[in-house]
N, C-alpha and C positions, 0 to 999 in steps of 0.2 A: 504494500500500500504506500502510496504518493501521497505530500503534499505541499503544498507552500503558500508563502503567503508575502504579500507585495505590499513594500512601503509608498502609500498613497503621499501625505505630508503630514506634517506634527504627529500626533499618535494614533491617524487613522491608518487604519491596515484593509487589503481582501486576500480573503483564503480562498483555496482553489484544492479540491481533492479531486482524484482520478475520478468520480464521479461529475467531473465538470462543473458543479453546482458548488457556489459561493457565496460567503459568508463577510456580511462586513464586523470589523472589527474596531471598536474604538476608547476613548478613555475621556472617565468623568471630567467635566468642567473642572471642578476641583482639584483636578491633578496635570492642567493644561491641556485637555482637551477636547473636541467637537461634541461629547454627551451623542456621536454618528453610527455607533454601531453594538452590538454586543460584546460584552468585557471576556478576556480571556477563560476567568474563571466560572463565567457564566454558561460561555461554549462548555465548559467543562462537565458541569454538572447537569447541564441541558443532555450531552453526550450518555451521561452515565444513567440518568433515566431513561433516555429513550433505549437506551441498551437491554436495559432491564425487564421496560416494560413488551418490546419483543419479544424477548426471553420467556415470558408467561404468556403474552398472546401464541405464539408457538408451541410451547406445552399444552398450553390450554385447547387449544386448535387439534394436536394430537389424539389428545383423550374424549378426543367431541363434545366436548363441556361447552354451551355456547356462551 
């Protein structure tokens, strides 16, 4: 798995995974910046639910539980 991610300017960023599909990135007012995009640690936690919640739709899908 790929990915990267491109410095726009100040501390806006887009990510790019093999999936093509992109993700803006950016940092609070408070910390100098545009308040433009989702904070690192947000992708992060955003990441590990939606992981998660597959995880059970998948089992659950398994065992014909609807």
């Amino acid at each position: 798995m790929n990915a990267s991610v491109k410095w726009d300017h100040g501390l806006t960023f887009t990510g790019t995974a093999d999936s093509n599909f992109t993700v803006n990135l950016g940092g609070a007012k408070s910390v100098g910046g545009d308040d433009d995009g989702l904070r690192p640690m947000e992708l992060i936690l955003i990441g590990l639910i939606g992981c998660t919640a597959m995880d059970v739709i998948s089992i659950l899908s398994k065992m014909k539980e609807p």
